[in-house]
N, C-alpha and C positions, 0 to 999 in steps of 0.2 A: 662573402655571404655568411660563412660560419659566426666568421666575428660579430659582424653586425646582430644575426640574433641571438648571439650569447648575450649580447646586452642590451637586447629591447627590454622595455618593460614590461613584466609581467600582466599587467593590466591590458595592455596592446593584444599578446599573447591571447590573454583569455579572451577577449572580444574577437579576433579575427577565427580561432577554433569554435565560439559559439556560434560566429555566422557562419562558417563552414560546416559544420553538422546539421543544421537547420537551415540551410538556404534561404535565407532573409534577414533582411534586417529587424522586424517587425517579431518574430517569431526569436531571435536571439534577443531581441529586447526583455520579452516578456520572461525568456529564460532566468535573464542576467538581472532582472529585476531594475533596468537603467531606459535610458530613451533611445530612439533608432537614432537623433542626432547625435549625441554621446557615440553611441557605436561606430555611425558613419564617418565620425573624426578619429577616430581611434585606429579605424580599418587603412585610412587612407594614411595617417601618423607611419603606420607600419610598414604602408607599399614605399612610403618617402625615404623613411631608413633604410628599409633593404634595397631601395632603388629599381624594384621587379612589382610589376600589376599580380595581387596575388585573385581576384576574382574578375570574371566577366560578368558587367551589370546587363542584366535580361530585364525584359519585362515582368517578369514572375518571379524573379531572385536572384541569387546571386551564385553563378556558378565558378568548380576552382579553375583556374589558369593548371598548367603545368609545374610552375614554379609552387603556386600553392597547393597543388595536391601533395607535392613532395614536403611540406611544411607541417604536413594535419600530423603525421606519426611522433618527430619531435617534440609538438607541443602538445601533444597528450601526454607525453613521458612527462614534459615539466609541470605537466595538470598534476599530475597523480605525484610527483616528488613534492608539490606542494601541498596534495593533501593531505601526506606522510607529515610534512613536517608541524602542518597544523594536528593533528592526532598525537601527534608526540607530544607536542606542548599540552595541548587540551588534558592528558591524559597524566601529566604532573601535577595539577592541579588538586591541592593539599585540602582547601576547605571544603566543607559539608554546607555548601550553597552555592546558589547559582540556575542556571536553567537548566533541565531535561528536557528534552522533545522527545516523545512519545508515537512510534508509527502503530498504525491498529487496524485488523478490516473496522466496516459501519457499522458490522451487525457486535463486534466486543464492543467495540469504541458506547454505542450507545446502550446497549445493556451490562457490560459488566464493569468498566473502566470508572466511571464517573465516582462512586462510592469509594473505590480502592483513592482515587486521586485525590478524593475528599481528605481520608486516612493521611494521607501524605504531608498533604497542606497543614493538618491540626499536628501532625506529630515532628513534622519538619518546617517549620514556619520560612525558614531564609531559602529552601528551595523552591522556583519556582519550575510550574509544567505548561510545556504546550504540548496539547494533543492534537494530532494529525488522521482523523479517518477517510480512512481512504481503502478502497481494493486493489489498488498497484503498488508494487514495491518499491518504497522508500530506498533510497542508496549510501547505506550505512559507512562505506569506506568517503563518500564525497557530505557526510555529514551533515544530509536532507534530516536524519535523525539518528537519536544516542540509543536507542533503545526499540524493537520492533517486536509487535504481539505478532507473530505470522501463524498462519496453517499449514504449516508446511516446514520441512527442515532447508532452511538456506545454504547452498554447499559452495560462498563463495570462502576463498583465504582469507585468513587475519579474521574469523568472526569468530567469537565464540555464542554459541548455541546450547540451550539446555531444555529436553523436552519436559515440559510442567506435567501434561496427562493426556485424555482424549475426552471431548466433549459428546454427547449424545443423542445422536436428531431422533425426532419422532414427525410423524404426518399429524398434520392437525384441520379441522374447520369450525367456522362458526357455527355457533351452536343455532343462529338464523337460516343459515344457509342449509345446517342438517336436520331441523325440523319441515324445511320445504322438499329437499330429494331426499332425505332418508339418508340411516346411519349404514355403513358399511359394514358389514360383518366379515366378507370372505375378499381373498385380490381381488379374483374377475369381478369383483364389485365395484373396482375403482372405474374399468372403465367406462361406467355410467355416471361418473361424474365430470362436473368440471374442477378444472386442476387453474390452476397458477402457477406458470413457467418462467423461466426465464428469456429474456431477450436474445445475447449474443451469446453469454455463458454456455457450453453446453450440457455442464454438470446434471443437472438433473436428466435430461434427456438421454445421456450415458448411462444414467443410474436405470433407469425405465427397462431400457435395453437391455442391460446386465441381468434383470428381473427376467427379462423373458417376454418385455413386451415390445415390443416394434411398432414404435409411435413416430413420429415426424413433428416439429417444432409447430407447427400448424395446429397440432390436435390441442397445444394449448391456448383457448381462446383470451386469455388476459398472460400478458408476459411483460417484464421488468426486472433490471438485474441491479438495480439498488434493492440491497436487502434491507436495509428500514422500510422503505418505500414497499417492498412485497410484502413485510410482515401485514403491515396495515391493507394492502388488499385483500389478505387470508380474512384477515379480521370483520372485515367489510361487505365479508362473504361474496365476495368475489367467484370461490369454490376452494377447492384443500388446497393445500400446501405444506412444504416444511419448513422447520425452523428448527433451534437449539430447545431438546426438549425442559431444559431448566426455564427457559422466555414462555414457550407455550403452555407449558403446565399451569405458571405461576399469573396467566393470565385471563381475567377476569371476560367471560362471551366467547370463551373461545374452547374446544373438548378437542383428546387426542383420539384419533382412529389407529382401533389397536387391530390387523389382520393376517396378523404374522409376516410382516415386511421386512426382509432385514436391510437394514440401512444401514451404512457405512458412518464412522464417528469424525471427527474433527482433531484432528490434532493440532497440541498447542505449544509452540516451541517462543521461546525468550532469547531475544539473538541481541545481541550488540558488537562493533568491533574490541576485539584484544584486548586495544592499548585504553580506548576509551571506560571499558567496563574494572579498570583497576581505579580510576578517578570516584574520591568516595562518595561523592551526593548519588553518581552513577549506579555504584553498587549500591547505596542504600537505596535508589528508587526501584531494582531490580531486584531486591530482596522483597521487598514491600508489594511487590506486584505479585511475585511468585503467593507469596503470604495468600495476600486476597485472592486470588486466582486459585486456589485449592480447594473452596468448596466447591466451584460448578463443574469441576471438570473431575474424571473417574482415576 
């Protein structure tokens, strides 16, 4: 058995661990970016080599056998020795072109990134960018992307990370919405408004708490946890909310409520792995980012 999967093919490999993490074929399809037949021949290629049924086919998916549970920890090790050796190569890579991918929350992605990437494009022509917004993390070792804007410091190995600053919320509403209830002057004012919350996030609702006020996900009657998508209910006068006080200031129907709240800031950290962030387009896109990225944040 050793022998035989020292020399499957890697391809085999990764399809039989996709359908094993994800219990389907349909759902490692969509991983693997391939078809469930593609996979279903690959899965079956693998049980023929090793001569052992590695999954039991259920109604609902696909669960491991014995034989195949014992298989999932080996071919993770050859996952990740392959991504090693793809990072290595990627990360000799001498010219100043080629693609960046760029991971980002929604709310940088669509207010601060687009201009910096413009910057990029006019002053680096043979590099190209994909940007990726999204609020889950990108998996920088398995090279979902070369470069990640996070809120947060990533504390996985092999990454290197540099905190740029901290950005700074303020509460805001439309200036619609505070001509009909009225501008705040003091906290206990807020709770005569309506707010715009989040859905499953609990962030704000923590934040509330920490204030001192003891509210319940309920008391916000509009909730959503796409942040573009919230900005524009603020705007919409929906009721207050927050957002990155550089977006809401510089936004036209829209006024900050000043009441002595203290809010907590944003921090902004620039992570990429090691071996990829010494590749030069990489660090010139990471330079470039830091660049533009200095005036919103403190």
């Amino acid at each position: 058995m050793d022998t035989s999967f020292a020399n499957l093919d890697w391809s085999l490999i990764r399809a039989f661990l996709a359908v094993a993490e994800t219990g389907s074929l349909s759902a490692a399809a969509r991983a693997l970016g391939t078809s469930q037949p593609t996979l279903g021949r690959q899965v079956k290629a693998m049980e023929a080599q090793l001569g052992a049924e590695l999954f039991h086919r259920r109604p609902k998916g696909f669960d491991l056998t014995e034989t195949g549970a014992a298989l999932v920890e080996p071919a993770r090790a050859m996952r990740a020795s392959a991504n090693r050796i793809a990072l290595a190569a990627a990360g000799r890579e001498a010219r100043l072109e080629g693609t960046v991918r760029i991971a980002a929350s929604v709310a940088m992605a669509l207010h601060h990134l687009p201009p910096i990437i413009a910057r990029i494009r006019a002053d680096e022509p043979a590099i190209q960018i994909e940007l990726v917004p999204s609020d889950s993390s990108s998996n920088l070792l398995f090279r979902e992307a070369d470069i990640a804007v996070r809120m947060y410091r990533p504390r996985q190995l092999d990454l290197v990370t540099t905190h740029l600053g901290d950005i700074e919320l303020g509460l805001f509403g439309a200036t619609g919405y505070l001509d009909r209830r009225g501008r705040p002057v003091r906290q206990d004012e807020l709770l005569e408004h309506d707010f715009v919350g989040y859905d499953a996030n609990p962030a704000i609702l923590d934040g509330f708490r920490a204030a001192g006020f003891a509210l319940s996900r309920e008391w916000f009657a509009t909730r959503c946890d796409d942040h573009a998508v919230y900005w524009e209910l603020v705007r919409a006068s929906c009721g207050l909310g927050f957002a990155q006080a550089s977006v809401g200031r510089a936004c036209p129907g829209v006024e900050e409520i000043r009441v002595g709240l203290e809010l907590p800031s944003l921090p902004v950290w620039l992570t990429a792995h090691e071996t990829m962030r010494r590749t030069p387009r990489i660090r010139r896109v990471w330079e470039m980012l830091a660049e533009g990225l200095a005036p919103v944040i403190a």
